[in-house]
C-alpha positions as CSV (number, residue, x, y, z in Angstrom):
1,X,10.2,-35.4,147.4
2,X,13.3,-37.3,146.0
3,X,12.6,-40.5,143.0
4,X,12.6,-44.1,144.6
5,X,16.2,-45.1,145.3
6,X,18.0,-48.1,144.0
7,X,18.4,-48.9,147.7
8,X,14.8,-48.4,148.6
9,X,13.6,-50.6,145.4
10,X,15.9,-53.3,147.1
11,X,14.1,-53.0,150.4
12,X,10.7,-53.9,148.9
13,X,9.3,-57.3,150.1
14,X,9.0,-59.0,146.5
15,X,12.3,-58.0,145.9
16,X,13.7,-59.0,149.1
17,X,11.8,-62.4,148.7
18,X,14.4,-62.8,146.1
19,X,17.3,-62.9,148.6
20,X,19.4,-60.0,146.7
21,X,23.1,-60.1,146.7
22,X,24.9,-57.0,145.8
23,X,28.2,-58.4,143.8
24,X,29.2,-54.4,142.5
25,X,28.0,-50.8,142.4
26,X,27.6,-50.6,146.1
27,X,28.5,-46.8,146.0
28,X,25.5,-45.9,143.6
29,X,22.6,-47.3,145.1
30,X,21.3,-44.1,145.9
31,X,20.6,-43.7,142.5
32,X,17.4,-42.5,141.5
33,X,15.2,-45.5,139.6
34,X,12.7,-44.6,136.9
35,X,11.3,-47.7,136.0
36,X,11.6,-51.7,136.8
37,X,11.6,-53.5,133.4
38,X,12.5,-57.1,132.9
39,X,13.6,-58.5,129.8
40,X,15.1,-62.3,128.4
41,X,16.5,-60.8,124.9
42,X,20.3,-60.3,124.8
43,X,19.8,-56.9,123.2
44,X,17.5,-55.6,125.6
45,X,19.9,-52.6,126.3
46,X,18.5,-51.1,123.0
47,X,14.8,-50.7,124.7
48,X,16.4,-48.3,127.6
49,X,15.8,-45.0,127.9
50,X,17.9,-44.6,131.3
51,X,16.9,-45.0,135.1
52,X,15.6,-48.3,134.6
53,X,16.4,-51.7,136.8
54,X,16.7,-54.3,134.6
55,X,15.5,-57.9,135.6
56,X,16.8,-61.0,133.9
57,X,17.2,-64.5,134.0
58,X,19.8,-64.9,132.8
59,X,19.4,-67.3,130.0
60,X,21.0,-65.0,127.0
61,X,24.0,-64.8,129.1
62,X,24.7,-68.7,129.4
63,X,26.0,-69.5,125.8
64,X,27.6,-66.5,125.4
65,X,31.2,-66.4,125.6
66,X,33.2,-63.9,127.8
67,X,33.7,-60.5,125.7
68,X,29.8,-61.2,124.5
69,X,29.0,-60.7,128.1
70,X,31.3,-57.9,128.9
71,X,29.6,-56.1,126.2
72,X,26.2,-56.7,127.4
73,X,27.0,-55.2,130.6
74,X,28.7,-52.4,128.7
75,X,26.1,-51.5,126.9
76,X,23.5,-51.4,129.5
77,X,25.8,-48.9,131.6
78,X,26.4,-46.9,128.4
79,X,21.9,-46.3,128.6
80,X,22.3,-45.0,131.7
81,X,20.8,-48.4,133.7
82,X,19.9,-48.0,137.3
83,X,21.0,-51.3,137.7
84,X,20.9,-55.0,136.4
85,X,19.6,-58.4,138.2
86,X,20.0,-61.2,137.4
87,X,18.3,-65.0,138.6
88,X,21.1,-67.1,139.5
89,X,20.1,-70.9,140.1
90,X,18.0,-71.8,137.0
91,X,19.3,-70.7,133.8
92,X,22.1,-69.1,134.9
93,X,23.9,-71.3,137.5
94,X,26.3,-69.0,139.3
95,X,27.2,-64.8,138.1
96,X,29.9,-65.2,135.4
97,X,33.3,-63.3,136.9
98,X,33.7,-61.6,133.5
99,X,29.9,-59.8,134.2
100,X,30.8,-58.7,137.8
101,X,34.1,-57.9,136.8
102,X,32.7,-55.0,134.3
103,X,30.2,-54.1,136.5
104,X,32.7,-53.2,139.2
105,X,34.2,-51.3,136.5
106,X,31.8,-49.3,135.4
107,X,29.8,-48.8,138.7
108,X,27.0,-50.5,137.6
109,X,24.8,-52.2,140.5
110,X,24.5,-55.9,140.2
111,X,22.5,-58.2,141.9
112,X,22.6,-61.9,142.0
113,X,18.8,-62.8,142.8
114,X,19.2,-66.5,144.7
115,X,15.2,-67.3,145.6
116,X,12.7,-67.9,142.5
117,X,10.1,-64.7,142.7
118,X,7.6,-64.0,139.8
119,X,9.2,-61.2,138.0
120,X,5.6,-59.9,137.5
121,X,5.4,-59.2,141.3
122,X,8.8,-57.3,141.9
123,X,7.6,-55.1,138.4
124,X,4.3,-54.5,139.6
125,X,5.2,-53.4,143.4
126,X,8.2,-51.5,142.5
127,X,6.5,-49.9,139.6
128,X,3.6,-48.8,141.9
129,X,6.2,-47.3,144.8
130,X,7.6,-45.5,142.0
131,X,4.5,-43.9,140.4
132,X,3.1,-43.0,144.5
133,X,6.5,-41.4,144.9
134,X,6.4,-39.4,142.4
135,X,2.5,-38.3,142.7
136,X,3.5,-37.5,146.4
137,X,6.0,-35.3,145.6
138,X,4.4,-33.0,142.9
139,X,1.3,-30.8,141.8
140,X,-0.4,-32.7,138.9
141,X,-0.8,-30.0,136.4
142,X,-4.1,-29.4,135.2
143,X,-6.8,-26.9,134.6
144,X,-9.0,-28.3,138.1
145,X,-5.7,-27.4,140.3
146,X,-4.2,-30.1,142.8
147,X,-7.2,-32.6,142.4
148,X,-5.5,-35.4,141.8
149,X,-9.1,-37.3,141.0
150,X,-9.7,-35.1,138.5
151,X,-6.4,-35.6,136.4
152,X,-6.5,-39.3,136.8
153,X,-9.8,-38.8,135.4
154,X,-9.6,-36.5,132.9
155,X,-6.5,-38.8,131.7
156,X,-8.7,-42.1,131.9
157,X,-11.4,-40.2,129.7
158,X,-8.9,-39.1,127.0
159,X,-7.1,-42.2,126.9
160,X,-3.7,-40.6,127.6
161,X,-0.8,-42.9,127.3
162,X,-1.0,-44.4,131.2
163,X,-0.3,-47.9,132.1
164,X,-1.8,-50.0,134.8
165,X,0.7,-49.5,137.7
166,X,0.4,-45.4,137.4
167,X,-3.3,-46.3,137.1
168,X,-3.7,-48.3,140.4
169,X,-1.2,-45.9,142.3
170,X,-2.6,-43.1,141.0
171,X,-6.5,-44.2,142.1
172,X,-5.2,-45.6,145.6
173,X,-3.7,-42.0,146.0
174,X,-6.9,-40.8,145.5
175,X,-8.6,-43.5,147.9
176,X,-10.4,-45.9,145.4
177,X,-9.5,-49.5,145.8
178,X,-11.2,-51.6,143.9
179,X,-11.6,-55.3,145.3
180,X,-11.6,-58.4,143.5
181,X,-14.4,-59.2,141.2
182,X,-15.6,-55.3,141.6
183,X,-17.3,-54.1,138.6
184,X,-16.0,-50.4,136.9
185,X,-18.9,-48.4,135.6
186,X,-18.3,-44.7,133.8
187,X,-21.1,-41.9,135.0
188,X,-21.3,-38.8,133.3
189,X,-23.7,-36.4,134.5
190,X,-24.5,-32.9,132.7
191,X,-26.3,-29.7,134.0
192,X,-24.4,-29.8,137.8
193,X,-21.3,-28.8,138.7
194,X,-21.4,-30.1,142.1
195,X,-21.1,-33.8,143.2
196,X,-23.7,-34.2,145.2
197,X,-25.9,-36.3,142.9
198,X,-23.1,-38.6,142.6
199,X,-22.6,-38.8,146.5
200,X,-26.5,-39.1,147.0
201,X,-26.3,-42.1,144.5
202,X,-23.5,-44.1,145.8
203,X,-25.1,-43.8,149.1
204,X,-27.8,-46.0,147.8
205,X,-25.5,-48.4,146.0
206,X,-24.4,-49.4,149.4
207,X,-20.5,-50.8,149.0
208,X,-19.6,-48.7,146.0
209,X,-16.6,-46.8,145.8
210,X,-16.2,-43.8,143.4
211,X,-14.3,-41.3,141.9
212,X,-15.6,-38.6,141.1
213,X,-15.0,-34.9,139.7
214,X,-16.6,-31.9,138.3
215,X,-15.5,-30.3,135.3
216,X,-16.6,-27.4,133.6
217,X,-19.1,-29.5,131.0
218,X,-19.9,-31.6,133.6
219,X,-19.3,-34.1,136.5
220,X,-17.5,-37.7,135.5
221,X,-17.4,-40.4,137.9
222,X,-16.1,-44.2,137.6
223,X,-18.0,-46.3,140.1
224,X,-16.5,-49.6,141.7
225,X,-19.8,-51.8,142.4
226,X,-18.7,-55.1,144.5
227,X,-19.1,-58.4,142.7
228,X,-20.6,-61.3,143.4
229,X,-20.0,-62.2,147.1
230,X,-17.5,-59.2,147.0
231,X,-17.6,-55.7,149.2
232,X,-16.2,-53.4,146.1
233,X,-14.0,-50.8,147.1
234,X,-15.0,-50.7,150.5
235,X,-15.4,-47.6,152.3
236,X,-11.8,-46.2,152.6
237,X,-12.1,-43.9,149.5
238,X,-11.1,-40.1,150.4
239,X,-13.5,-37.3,150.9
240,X,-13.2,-35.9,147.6
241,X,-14.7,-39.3,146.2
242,X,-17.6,-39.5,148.8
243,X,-19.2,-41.9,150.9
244,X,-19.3,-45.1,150.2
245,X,-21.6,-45.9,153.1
246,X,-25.2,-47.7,153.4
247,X,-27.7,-45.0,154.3
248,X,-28.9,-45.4,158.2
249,X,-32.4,-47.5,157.7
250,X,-35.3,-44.8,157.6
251,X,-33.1,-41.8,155.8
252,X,-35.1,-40.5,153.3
253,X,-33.4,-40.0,150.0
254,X,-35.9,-39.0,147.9
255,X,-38.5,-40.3,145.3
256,X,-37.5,-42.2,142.4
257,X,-38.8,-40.5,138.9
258,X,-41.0,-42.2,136.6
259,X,-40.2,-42.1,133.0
260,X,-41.1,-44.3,129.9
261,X,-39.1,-47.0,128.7
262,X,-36.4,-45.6,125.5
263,X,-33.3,-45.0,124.2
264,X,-32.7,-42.0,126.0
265,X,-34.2,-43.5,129.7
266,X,-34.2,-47.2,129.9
267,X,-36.6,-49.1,131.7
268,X,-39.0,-48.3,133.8
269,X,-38.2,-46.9,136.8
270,X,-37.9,-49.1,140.4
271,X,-39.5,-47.9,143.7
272,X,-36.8,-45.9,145.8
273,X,-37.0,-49.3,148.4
274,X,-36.0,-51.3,145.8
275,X,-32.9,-49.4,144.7
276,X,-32.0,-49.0,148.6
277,X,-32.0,-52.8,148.8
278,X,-29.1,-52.5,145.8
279,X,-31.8,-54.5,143.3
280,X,-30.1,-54.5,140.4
281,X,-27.2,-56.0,142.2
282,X,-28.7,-58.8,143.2
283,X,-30.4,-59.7,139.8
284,X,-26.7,-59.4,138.4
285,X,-27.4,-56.1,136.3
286,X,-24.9,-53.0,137.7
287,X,-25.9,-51.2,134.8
288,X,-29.9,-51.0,136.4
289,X,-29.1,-50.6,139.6
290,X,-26.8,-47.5,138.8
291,X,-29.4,-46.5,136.6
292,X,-32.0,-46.9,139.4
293,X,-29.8,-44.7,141.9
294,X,-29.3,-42.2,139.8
295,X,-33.0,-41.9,139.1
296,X,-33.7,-41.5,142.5
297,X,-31.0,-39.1,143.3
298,X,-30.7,-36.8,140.9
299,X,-32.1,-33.2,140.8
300,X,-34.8,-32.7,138.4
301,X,-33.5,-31.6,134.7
302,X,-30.3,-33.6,134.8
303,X,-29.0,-35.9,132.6
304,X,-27.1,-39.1,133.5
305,X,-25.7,-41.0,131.0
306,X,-24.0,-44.4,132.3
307,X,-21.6,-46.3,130.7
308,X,-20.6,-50.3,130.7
309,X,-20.1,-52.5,133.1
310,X,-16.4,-53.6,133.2
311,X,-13.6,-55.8,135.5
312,X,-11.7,-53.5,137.5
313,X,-9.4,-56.6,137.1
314,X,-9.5,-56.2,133.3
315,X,-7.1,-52.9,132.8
316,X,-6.8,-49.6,132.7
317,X,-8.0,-49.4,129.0
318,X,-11.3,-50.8,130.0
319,X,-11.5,-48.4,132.8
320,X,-11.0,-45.6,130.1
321,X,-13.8,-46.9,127.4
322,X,-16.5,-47.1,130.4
323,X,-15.9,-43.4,131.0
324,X,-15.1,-42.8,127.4
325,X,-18.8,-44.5,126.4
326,X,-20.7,-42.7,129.4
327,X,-19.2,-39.7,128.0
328,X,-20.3,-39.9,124.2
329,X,-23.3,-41.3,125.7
330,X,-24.1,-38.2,127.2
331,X,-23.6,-36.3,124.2
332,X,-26.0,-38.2,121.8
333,X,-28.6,-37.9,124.8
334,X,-28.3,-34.0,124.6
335,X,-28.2,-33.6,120.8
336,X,-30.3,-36.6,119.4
337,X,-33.9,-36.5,119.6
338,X,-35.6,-39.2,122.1
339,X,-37.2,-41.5,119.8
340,X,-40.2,-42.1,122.5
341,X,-42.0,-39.8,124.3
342,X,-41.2,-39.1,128.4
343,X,-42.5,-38.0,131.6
344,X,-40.6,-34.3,131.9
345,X,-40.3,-34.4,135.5
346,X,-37.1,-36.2,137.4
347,X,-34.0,-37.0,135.7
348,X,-33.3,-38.3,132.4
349,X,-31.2,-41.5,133.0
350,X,-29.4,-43.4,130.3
351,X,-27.1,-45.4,129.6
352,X,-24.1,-46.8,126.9
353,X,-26.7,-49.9,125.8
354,X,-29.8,-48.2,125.7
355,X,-28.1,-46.4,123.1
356,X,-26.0,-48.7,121.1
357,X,-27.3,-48.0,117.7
358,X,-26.8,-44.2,118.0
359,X,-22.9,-44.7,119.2
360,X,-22.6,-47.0,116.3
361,X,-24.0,-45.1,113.8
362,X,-22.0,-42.2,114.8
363,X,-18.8,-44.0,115.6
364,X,-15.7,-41.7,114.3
365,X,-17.5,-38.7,115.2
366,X,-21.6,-37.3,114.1
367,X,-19.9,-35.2,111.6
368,X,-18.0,-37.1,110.1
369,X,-20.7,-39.6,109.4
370,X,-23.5,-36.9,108.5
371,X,-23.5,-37.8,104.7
372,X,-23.4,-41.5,104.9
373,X,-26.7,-41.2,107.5
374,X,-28.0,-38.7,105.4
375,X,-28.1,-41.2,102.2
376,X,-29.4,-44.1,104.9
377,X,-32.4,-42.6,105.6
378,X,-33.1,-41.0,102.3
379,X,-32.7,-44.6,100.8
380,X,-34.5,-46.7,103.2
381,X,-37.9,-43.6,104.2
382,X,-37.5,-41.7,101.5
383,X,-41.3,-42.3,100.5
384,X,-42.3,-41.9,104.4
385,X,-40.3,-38.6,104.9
386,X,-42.2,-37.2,101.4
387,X,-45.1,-38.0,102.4
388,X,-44.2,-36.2,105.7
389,X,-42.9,-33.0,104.3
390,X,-47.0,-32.6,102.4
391,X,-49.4,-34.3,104.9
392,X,-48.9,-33.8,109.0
393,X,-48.0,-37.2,110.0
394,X,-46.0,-39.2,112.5
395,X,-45.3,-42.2,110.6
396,X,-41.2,-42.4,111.1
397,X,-41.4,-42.3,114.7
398,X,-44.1,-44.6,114.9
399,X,-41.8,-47.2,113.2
400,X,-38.8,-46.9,115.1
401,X,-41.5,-47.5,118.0
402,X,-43.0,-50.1,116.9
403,X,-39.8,-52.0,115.8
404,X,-38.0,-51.0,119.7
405,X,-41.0,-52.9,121.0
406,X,-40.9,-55.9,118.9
407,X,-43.9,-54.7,116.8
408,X,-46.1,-55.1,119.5
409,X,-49.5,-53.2,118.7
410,X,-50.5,-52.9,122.4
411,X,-47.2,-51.5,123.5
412,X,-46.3,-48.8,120.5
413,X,-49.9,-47.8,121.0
414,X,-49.2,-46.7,124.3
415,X,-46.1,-45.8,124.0
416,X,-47.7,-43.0,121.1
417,X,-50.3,-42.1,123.2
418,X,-53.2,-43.0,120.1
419,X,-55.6,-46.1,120.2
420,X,-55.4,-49.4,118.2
421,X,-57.0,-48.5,115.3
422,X,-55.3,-45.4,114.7
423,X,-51.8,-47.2,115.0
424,X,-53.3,-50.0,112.7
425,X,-53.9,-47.2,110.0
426,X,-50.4,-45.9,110.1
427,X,-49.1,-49.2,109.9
428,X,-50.9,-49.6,107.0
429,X,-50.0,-46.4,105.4
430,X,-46.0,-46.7,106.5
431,X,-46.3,-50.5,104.4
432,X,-47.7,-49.0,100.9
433,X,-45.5,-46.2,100.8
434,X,-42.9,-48.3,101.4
435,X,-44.0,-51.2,99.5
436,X,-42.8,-53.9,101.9
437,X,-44.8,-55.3,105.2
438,X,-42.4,-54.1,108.2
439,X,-42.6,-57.4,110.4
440,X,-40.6,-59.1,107.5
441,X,-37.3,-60.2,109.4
442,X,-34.9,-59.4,106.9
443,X,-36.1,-55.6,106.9
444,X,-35.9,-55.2,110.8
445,X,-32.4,-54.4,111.1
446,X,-32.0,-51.8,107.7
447,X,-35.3,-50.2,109.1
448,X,-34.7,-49.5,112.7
449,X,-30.9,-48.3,111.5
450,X,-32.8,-45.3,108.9
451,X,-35.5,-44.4,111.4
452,X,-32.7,-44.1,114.6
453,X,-30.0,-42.2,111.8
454,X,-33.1,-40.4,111.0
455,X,-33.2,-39.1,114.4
456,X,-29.5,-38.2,114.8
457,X,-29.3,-36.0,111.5
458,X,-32.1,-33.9,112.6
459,X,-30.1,-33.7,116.1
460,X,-27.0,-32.8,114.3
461,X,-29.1,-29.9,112.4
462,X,-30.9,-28.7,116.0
463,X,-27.3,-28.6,117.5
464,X,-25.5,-27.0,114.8
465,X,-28.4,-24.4,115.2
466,X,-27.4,-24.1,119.0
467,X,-24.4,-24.2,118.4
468,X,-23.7,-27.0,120.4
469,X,-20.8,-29.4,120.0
470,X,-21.3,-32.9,118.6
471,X,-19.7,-36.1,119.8
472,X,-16.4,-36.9,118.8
């Protein structure tokens, strides 16, 4: 199919809200139009690469005197313009006959814009017509074939260079329409590569919309949750995205998993009811109520990582870090050790916050940061890791237990599976190897930071065995 026309950018309603009169170029307005740009600065022709409509007020062209403007108009023709409009009414009280002169000269479409309309709203609609066109019309090039969800989302994960209005027209092609006040949450989900998990779990976050692909590593999926008062997406998102549906009262949709609160899992898992009745939602917390669905609808030896909670409203960058973080997510959950113990059956569900310290630790890449970790922990446990290496002990993970848990005795103990006493001992022993008492609050930080780097080097040393890749 054929680029937006000059002549069908004119027949837009923001444009035509503008009450357009065509003063030259009448034989070119089938012109093909790459790009709507508006700009104040004189020199604006410089910033051109060709195809472009350029929208102006007018107010460089007021003071300037006749051959100033004939050279402006010049110039823009000279870039290969589509065409240039310009307000007439405010700055710019009526089209100087020098600047429609040229313009008939050189072919160059002019319009004289008479009615006031926000040049954000002609950019942002034309823009959009322009990227749907040109979706429409071609085969977006990628290893998954025609799926257009899976480019837009393989783009949004590697941060290619996109911008909002290819972003929007792109996802709207692909049937996601996120409403106001919707909230954009990243999903990546490993050891699948079918969708159905995804589909099963915004079935239970009734009035989500989704996108969602599978790659060969595994399946990504950006998730539009409504917010407050709001209805998300809706339900018009495609096939390929899934349902976005409330589940008939009575379908069965499984039993939520049970796992321990950590890191790797988050907290304790909700009845299936309650993640029906979209819990989390209500309580203001997306993040747990994705969580929640996921734990009751995927497969047994999956793993979920989920990513922030963003504005759909906020950008397209935004839209790629919650994808980006539910990817590298997923990759410290497969490579770094838990740092608590879990139930093995269901899922294991994480998310971006449950672990923040590992993604900050290893920010820049696990490899790249392997020698600063390394001197970390050997500063910080070096006496607990010796005594380690010549007695059987557990006394590093105990810490990092008992400082996640705000050094609660009761709940490390049970977390560790060991009585009081026992716990008490190894407190006592972790404090005179280290010379220092552990509840001190100027340790907390440095110590949790060395025990959880302590866990990521020895996942960087299992992987490396496996040969599996690290995050990046």
């Amino acid at each position: 199919m054929a680029a937006l026309t000059l002549r069908e950018v004119l027949d837009l309603d923001p444009v035509r809200a503008s009450e357009p009169v065509l003063l030259a170029g009448q034989g070119a307005l089938d012109r093909p139009v790459r790009w709507v740009h508006s700009s104040e600065v004189y020199e604006g022709a410089n910033f051109l690469d060709g195809g472009e409509l350029l929208l102006t007020n007018g107010f460089g062209l007021t003071d300037a005197d006749e051959e100033v403007r004939r050279r402006y108009v010049r110039e823009l023709a000279a870039r290969g313009a589509a065409g240039l409009a310009v307000e007439v009414g405010r700055s710019l009280p009526q089209m100087p006959a020098e600047v429609v002169d040229e313009a008939h000269r050189l072919g160059l479409p002019l319009l004289a814009m008479h009615r006031v309309v926000p040049f954000v709203r002609i950019t942002e609609a034309a823009n959009r017509a322009i990227v749907a066109r040109g979706l429409s019309g071609r085969s977006v090039v990628r290893p998954w074939g025609d799926d257009h969800t899976a480019a837009l989302l393989a783009d949004l994960a590697d941060r290619a260079a996109l911008n909002q209005p290819e972003v929007e027209a792109r996802s709207a092609l692909a049937g996601f329409h996120p409403g106001p006040g919707a909230r954009l949450i990243g999903v990546s989900v490993h050891g699948t590569r079918e969708v159905g998990a995804v589909d099963r779990a915004v079935r239970l976050l009734g009035g989500a919309g989704v996108l969602r692909a599978a790659f060969p590593g595994d399946v990504l999926a950006l998730l539009a949750l409504p917010g407050p008062g709001g209805s998300g997406s809706g339900a018009r998102s495609a096939s390929r995205t899934g349902s976005a549906s409330r589940p008939a009262a009575g379908t069965r949709s499984g039993s939520a998993s049970r796992s321990a609160p950590g890191p790797h899992t988050g907290s304790a898992t909700r009845s299936a009811s309650e993640t029906r009745s979209g819990s989390g939602l209500r309580s203001g917390d997306p993040i747990r109520a994705v969580q929640d669905a996921f734990r009751t609808a995927a497969e047994p030896g999956l793993t979920v990582a989920v990513g922030h909670a963003v504005d759909a409203g906020s950008g397209w960058l935004r839209w790629s870090d919650t994808l980006r973080a539910a990817r590298t997510t997923l990759e410290l959950a497969l490579t770094v050790p838990a740092a608590e113990p879990s139930v093995p059956d269901g899922p294991l569900v994480t998310s971006a916050r449950a672990l923040a310290l590992e993604r900050e630790l290893t920010r820049g890449g696990i490899d790249t940061n392997r020698d600063r970790l390394a001197r970390l922990v050997q500063h910080t446990l070096g006496a607990l890791l010796a005594w380690e290496a010549a007695h059987p002990s557990d006394l590093v993970r105990t810490l990092e237990v008992h400082l996640r848990h705000g050094c609660s005795p009761t709940r490390t103990a049970a977390l560790l599976h060991i009585g009081r006493q026992s716990l008490y001992q190894r407190l006592e022993r972790i404090e005179s190897l280290l010379g220092l008492e552990i509840d001190d609050p100027d340790l907390l930080g440095e110590l949790l930071a060395a025990a959880c780097a302590h866990r990521v080097v020895r996942g960087m040393g299992a992987a490396s065995m496996r040969g599996l890749r690290t995050v990046a």
